[in-house]
C-alpha positions in Angstrom: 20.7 23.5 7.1 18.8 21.4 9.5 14.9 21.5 9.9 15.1 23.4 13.2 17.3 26.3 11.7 15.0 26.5 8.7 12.2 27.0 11.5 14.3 29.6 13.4 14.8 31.6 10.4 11.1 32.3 9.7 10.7 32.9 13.1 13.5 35.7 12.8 12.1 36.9 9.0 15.2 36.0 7.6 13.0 33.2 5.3 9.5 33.4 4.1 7.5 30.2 5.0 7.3 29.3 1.2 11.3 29.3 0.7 11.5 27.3 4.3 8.5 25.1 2.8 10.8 24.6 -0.3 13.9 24.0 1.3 11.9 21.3 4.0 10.8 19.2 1.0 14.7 19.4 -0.6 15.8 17.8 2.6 17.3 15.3 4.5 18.3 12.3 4.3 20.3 9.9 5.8 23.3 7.8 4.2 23.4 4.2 5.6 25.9 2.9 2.6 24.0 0.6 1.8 20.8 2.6 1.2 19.9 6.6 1.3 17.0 6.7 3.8 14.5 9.7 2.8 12.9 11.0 6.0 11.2 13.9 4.0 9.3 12.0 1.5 6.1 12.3 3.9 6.6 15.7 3.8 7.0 16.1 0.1 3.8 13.3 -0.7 2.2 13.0 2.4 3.1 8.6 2.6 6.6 7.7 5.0 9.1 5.7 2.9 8.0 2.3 2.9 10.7 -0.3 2.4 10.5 -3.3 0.3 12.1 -5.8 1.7 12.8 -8.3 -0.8 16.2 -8.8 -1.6 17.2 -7.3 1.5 19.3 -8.8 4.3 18.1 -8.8 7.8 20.5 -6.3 8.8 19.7 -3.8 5.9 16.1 -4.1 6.8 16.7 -3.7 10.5 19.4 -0.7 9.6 16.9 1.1 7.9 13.7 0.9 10.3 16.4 2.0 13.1 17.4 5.1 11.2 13.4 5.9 10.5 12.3 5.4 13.9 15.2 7.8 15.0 13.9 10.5 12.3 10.6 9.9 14.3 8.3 7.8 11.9 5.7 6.3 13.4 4.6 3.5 11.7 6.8 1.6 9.5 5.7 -0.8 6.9 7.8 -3.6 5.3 6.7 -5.4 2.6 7.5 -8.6 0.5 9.3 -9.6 3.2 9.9 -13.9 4.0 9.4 -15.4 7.8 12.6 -16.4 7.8 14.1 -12.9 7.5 11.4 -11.4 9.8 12.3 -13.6 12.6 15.9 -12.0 12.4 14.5 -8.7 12.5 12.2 -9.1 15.0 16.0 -9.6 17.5 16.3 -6.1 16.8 12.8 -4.6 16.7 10.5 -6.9 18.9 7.5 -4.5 18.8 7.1 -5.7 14.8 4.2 -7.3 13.8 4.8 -9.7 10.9 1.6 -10.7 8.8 2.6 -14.2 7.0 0.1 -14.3 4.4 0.7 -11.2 3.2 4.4 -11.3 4.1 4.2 -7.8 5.5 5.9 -6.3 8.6 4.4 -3.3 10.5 6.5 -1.6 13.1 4.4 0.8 15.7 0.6 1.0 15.9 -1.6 1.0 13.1 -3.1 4.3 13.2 -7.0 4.6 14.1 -8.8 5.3 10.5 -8.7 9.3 9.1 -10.0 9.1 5.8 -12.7 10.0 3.9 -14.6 6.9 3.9 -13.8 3.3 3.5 -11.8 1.0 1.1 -13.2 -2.4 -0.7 -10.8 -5.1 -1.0 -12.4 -7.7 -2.9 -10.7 -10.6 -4.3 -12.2 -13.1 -7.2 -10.8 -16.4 -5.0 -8.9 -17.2 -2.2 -5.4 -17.7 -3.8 -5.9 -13.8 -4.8 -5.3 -13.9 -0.8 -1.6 -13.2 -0.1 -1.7 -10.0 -2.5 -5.2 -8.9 -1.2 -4.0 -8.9 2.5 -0.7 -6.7 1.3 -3.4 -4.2 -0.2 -5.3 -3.9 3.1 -2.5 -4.4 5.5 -0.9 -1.4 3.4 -4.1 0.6 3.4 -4.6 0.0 7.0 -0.9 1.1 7.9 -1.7 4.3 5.8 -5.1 5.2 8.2 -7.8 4.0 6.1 -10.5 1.9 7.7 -10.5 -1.4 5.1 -13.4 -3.8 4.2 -12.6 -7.1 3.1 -14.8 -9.0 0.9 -13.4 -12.2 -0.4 -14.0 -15.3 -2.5 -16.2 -13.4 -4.8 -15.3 -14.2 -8.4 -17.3 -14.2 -11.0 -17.8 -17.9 -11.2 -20.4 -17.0 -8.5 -21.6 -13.3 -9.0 -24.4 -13.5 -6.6 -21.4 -13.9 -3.8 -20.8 -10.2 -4.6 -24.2 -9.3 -5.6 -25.0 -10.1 -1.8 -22.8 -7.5 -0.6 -23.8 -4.7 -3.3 -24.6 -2.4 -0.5 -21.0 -2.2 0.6 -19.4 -2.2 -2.0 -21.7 0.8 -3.6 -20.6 2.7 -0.2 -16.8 2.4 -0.7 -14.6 5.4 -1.6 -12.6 3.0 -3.3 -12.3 -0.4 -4.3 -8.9 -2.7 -5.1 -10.5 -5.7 -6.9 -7.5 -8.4 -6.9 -8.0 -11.5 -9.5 -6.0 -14.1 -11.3 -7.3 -16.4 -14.2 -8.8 -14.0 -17.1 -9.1 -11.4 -13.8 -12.5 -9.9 -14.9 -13.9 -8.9 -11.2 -12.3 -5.2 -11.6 -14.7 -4.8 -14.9 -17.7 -6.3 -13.3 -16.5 -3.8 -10.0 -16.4 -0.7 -12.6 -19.9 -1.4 -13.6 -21.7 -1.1 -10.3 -19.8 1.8 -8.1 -19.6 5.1 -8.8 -15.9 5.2 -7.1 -12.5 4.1 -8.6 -11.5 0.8 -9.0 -8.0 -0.3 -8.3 -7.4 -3.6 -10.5 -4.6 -5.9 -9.0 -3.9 -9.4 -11.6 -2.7 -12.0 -9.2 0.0 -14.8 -10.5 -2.4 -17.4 -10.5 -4.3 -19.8 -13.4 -3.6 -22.3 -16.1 -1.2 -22.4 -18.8 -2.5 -19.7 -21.0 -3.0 -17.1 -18.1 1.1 -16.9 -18.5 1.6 -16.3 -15.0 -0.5 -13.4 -14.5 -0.3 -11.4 -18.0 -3.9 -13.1 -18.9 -5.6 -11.3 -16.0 -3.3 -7.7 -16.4 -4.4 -7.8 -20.0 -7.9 -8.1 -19.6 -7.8 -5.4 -16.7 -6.0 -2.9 -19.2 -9.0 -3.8 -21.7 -11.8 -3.5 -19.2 -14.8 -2.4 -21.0 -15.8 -0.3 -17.6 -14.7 3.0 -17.3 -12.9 4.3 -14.1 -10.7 1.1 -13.5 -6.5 1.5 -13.2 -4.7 -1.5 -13.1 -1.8 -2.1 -10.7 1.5 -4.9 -12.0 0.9 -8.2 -11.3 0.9 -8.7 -7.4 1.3 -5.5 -6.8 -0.8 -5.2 -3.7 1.2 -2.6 -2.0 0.6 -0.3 -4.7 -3.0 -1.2 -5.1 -3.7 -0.1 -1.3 -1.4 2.8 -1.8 -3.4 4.2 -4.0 -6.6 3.3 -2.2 -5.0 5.5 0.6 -4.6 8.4 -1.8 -7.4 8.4 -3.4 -9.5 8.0 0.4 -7.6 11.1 1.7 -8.7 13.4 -1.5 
């Protein structure tokens, strides 16, 4: 039954709106072989489908934004996704903005901020970078209004000391590290708001490619702190968004 009937029978009092509310979040989606597009999850969770675009081809990425922008979404993010394969998608959907850095494509108009407050995205260097940027850009994309502070490890505390007043007035903060990837516990200890931990593929030998910093955020001594996989900005900022629209 498509979305419309559902509509028309409520209007008629052939459903109750909690049966058409039930049978709205059951459906549809769209079959593309090669992937099964949900338009609905936004109305199920309140966040679009985002697609991740490694390991995708050009044309599957491309398929799929095509068949969302049909169902009427908005804003479509794309993340993890190389230059090279964004150029090729671009043929097909000029109005996409591709962020290098962060490797994250963004098809429509970021949406002007509706959440709660703002988000913190701090990082403890500047190679925490590429992953910091896919936390904002994804926070941005989701409506939130996103603060950046970065370069403000703990080698040099009074770098993030000196911006104590914003950071204390975030609704949320995503602290991204690498290297033993203490800023998220140092972060815990001075707000009063979550802390999104993100460990960041980056250090010597022993920081074993990013398990050094994701072990010491899963011991934090600081209460409030959840920790993200290792370069998992996207889900870092998706949270963020979540947690800003409580």
């Amino acid at each position: 039954m498509k979305a419309i009937e559902i509509l028309k029978s409520v209007q008629n009092g052939e459903t109750t709106a909690e049966e058409a509310m039930l049978k709205l979040r059951m459906q549809p989606f769209e079959e593309l072989g090669y992937a099964t597009v949900d338009h609905h999850r936004q109305l199920r969770t309140g966040i679009a489908e985002v697609i991740y675009g490694e390991g995708k081809t050009a044309e599957q990425i491309s398929g799929i934004a095509t068949s969302m922008l049909n169902n009427k979404q908005s804003v479509i993010l794309i993340t993890r996704m190389s230059k090279k394969i964004a150029e090729a998608v671009k043929k097909d959907h000029p109005q996409m903005t591709y962020h290098e850095l962060a490797r994250v494509g963004i098809i429509g108009e970021i949406p002007k901020p509706d959440g709660i407050g703002y988000v913190v995205v701090a990082t403890g260097g500047t190679t925490d970078l590429p992953v910091a940027e896919e936390a904002a850009l994804t926070a941005e994309a989701l409506g939130n209004e996103v603060v950046r502070l970065y370069d403000v490890g703990v080698a040099g505390l009074h770098r993030l000391l000196a911006k104590l007043d914003v950071v204390m007035g975030a609704r949320c903060v995503v602290a991204v590290a690498g290297m033993e990837g203490a800023l998220p516990s140092v972060m815990g200890g001075l707000v009063d708001c979550p802390v999104i931990a993100v460990p960041v593929n980056c250090g010597y030998g022993a920081s074993f490619n990013g398990l050094s910093a994701l072990l010491t955020m899963l011991n934090s001594c600081a209460s409030g702190v959840c920790v993200m996989n290792i370069d998992n900005g996207f889900g870092g900022g998706y949270l963020a968004s979540m947690i800003n629209h409580q």
